[in-house]
DSSP file (Angstrom, degrees, kcal/mol; ACC not computed):
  #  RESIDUE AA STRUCTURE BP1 BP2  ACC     N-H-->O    O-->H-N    N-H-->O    O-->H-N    TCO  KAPPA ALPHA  PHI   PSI    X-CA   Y-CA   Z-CA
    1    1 A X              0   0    0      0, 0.0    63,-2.9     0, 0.0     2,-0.5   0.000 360.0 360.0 360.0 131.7   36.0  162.6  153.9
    2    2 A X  E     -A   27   0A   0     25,-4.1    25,-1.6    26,-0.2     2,-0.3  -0.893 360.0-177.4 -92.6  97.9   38.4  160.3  155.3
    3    3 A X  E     -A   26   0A   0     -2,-0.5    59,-4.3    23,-0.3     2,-0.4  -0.798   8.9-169.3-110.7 140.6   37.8  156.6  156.9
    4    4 A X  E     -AB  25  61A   0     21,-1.3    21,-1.4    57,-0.3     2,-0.6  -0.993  12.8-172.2-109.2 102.6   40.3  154.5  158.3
    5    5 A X  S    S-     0   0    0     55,-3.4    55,-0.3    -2,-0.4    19,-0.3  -0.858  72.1 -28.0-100.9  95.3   38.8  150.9  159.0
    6    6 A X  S    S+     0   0    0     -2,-0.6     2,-0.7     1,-0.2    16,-0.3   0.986  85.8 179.2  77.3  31.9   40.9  148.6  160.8
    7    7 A X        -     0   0    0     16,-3.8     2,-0.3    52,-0.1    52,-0.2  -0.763   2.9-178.0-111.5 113.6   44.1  150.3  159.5
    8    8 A X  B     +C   58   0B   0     50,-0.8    50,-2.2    -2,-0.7     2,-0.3  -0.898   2.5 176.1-104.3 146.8   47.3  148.7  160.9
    9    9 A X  B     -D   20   0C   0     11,-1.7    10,-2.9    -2,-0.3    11,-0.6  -0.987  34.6-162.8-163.6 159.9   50.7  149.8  160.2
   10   10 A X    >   -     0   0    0     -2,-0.3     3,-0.6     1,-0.2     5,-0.1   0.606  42.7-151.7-104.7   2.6   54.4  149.0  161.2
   11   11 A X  T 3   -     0   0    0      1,-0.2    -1,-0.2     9,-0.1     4,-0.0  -0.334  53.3 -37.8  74.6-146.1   55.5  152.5  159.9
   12   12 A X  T 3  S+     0   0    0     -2,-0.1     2,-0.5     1,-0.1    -1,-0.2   0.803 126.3  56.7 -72.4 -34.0   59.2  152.6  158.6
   13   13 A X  S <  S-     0   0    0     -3,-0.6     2,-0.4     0, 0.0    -1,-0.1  -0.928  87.5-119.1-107.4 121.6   61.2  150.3  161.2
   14   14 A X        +     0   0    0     -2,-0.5     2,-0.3     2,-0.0     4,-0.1  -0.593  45.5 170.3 -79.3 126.9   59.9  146.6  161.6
   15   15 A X        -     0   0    0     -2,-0.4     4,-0.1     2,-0.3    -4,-0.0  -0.811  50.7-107.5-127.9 177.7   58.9  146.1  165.1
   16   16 A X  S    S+     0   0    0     -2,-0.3     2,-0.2     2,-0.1    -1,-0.1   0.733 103.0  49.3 -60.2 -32.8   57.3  143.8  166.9
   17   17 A X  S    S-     0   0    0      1,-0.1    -2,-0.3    -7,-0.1     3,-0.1  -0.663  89.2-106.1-124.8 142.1   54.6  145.9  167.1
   18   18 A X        -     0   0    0     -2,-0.2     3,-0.2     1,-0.2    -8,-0.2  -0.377  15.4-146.9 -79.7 146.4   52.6  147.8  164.9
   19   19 A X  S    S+     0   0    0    -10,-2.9     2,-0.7     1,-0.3    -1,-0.2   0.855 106.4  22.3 -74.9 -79.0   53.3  152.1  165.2
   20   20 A X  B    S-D    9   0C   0    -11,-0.6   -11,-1.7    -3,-0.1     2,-0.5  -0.704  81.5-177.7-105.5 124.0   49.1  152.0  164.3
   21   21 A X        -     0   0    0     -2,-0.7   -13,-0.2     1,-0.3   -14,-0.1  -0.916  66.2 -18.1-128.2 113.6   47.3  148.7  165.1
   22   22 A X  S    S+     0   0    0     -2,-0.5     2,-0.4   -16,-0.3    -1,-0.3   0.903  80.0 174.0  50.7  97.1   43.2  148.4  164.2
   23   23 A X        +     0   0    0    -16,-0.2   -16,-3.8    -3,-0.2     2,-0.4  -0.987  10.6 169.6-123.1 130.5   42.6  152.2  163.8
   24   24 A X        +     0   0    0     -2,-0.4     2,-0.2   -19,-0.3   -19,-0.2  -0.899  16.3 136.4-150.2 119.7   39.4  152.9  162.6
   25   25 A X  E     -A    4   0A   0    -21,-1.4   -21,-1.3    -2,-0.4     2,-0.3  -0.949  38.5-136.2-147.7 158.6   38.4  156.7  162.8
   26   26 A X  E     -A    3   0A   0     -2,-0.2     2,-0.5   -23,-0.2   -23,-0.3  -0.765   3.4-158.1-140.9 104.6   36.5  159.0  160.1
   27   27 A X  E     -A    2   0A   0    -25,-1.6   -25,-4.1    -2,-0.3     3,-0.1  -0.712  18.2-155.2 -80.4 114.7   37.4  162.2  159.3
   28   28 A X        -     0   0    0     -2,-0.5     3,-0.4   -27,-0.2     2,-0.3   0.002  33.1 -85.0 -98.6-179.8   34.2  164.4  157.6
   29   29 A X  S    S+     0   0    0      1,-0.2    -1,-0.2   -28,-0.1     3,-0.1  -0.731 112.3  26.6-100.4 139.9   34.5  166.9  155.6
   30   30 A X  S    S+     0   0    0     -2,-0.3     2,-0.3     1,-0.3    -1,-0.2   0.169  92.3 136.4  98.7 -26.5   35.1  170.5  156.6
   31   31 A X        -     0   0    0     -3,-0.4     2,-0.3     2,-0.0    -1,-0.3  -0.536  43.2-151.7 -75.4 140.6   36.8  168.9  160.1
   32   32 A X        -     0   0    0     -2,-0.3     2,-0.4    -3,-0.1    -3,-0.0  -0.776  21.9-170.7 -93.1 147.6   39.9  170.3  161.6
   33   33 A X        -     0   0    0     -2,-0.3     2,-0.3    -6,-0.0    -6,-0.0  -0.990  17.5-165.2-135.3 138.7   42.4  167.8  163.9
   34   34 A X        -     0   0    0     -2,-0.4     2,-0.5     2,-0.0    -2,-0.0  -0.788   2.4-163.8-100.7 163.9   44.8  167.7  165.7
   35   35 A X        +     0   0    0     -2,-0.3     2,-0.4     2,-0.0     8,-0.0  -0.959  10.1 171.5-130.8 156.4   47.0  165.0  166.9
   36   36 A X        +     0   0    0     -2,-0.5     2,-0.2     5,-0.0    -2,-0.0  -0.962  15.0 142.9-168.0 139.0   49.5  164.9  169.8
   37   37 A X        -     0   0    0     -2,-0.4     2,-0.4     0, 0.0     3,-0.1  -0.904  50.7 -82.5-168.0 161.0   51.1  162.0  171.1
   38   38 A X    >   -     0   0    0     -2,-0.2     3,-1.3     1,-0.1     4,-0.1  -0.635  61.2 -65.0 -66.9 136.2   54.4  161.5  172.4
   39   39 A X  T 3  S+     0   0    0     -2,-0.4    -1,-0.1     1,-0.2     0, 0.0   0.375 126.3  12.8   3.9 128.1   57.8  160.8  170.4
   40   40 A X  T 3  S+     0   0    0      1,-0.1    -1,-0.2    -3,-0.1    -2,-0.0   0.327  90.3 118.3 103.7 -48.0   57.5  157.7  168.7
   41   41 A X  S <  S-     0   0    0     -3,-1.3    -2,-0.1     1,-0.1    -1,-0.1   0.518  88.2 -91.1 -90.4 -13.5   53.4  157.1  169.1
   42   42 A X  S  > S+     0   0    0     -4,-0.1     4,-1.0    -5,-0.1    -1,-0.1   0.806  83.7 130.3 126.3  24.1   52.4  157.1  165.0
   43   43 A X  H  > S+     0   0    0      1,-0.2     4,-1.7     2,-0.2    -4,-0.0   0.982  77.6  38.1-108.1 -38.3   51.6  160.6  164.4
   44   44 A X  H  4 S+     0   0    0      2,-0.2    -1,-0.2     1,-0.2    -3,-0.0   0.458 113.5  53.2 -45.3 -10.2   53.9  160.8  161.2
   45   45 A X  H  > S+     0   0    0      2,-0.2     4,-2.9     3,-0.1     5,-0.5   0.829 111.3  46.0 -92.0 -62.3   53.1  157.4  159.9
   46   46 A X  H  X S+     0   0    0     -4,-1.0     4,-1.5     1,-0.2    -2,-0.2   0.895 116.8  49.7 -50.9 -29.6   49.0  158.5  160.2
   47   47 A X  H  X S+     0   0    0     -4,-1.7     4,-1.0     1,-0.2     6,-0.2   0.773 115.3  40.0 -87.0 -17.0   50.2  162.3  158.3
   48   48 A X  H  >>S+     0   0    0      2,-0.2     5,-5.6    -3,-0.2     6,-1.3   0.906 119.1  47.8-104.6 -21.7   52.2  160.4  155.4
   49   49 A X  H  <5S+     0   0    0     -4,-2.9    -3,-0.2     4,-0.2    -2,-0.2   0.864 120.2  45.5 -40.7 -44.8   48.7  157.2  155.3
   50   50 A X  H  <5S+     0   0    0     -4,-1.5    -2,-0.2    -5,-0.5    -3,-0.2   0.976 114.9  42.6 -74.4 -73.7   46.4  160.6  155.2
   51   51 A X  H  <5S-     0   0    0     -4,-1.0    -1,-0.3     1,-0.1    -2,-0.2   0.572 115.0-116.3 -91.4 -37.6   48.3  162.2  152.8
   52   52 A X  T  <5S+     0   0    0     -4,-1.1    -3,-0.2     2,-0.1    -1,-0.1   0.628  81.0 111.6 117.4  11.7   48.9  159.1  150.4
   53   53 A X  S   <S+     0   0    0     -5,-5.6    -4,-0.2    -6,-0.2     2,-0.2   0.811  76.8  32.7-108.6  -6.4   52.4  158.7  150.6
   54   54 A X  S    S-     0   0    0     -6,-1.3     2,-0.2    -9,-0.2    -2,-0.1  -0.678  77.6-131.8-122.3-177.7   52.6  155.5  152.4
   55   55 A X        -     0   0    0     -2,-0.2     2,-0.3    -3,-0.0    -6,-0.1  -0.900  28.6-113.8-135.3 117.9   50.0  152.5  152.1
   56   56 A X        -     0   0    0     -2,-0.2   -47,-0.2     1,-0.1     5,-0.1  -0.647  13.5-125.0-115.0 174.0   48.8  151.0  155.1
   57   57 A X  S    S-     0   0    0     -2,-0.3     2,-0.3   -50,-0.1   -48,-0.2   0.644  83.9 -18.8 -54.5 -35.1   49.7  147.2  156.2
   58   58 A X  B    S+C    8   0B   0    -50,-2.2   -50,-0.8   -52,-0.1     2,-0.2  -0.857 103.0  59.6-155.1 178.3   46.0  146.0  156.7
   59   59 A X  S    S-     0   0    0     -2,-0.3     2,-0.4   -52,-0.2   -53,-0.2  -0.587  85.4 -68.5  87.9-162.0   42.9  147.4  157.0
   60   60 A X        -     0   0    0    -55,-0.3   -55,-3.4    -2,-0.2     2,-0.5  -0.986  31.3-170.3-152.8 108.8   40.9  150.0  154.5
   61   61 A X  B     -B    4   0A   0     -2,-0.4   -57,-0.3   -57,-0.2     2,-0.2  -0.938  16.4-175.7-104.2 105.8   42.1  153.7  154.0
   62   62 A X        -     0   0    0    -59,-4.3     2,-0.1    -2,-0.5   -59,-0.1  -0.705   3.8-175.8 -99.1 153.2   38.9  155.8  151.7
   63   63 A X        +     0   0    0     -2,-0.2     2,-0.4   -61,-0.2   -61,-0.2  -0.567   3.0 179.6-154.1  91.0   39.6  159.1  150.7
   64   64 A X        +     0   0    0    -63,-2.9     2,-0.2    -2,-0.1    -2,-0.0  -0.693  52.3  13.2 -90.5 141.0   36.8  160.8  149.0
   65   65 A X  S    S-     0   0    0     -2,-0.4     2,-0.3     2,-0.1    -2,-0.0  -0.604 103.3 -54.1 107.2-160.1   37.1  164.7  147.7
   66   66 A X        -     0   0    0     -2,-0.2     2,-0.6     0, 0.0    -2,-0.1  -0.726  51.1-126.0-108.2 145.2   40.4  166.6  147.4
   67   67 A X        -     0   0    0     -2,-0.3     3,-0.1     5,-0.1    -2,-0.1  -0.954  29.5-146.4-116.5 143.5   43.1  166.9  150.8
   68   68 A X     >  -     0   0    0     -2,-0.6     4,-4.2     1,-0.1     2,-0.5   0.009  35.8 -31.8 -81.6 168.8   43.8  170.5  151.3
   69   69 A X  T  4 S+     0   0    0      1,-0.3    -1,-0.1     2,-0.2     0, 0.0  -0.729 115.6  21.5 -89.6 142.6   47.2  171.8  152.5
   70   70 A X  T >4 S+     0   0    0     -2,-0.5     3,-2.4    -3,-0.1    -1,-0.3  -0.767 130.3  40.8 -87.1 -35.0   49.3  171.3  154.0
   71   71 A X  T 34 S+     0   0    0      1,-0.3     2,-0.4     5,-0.1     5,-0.4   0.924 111.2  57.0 -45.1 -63.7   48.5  167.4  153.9
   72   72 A X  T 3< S+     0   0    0     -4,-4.2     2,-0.3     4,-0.1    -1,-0.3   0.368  89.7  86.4 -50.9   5.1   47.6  167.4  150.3
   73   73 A X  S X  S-     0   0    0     -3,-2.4     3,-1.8    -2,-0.4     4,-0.3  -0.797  79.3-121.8-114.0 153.3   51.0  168.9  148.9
   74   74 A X  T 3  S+     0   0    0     -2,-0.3     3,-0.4     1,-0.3    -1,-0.1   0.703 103.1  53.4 -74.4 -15.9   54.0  166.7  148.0
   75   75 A X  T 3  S+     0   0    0      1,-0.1    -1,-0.3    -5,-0.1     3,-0.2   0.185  75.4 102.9 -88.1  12.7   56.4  168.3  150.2
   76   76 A X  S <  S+     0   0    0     -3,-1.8     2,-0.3    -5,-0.4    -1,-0.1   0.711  83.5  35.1 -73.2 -29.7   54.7  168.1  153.2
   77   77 A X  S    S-     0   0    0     -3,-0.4     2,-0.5    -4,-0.3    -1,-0.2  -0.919  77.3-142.2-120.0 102.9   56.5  165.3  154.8
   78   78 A X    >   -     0   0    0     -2,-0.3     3,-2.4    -3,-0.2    -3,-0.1  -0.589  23.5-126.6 -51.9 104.4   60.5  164.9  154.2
   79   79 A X  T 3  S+     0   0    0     -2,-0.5    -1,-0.2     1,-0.3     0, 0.0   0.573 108.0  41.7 -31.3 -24.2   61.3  161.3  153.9
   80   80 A X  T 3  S+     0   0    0      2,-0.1    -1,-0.3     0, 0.0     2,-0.3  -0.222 105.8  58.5-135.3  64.2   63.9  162.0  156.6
   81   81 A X  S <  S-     0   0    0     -3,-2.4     2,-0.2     0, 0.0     0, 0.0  -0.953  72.8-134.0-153.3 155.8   62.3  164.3  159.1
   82   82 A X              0   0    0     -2,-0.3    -4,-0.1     1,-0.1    -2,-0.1  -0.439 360.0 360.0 -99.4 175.6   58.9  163.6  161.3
   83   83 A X              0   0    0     -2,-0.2    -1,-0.1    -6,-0.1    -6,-0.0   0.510 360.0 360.0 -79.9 360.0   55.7  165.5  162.4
């Protein structure tokens, strides 16, 4: 399982604005998601939080159990390409 409490983040570029600001969502175990958003909207910043490779600004990121792949593998996201 995965929870996200409160989880802000300003993702790679400081803006004014947070990419994800107070997200609090919980992904059980055994669920599949998707995400779609427009250009821009977080969804690589939420795949590289999930995945462990970034930290996020505030808030509480839990991660009990193992994450499968693709998330869970170190090559999943290239520091200079997006979701």
């Amino acid at each position: 399982m995965i929870s996200l409490i409160d989880v802000t983040c300003h993702g790679d570029a400081p803006l004014p604005h947070p990419v994800l600001g107070q997200v609090s969502v919980i992904f059980r175990t055994g669920e599949r998601v998707g995400i779609l958003a427009r250009p821009g909207r977080g969804k690589s910043t939420l795949a590289r939080l999930l995945c462990g490779m970034d930290r996020p600004d505030a808030g509480v990121l839990r991660r009990q159990g193992r994450v499968s792949w693709p998330i869970g593998s170190s090559g999943f996201l290239h520091p200079d390409l997006t979701g």
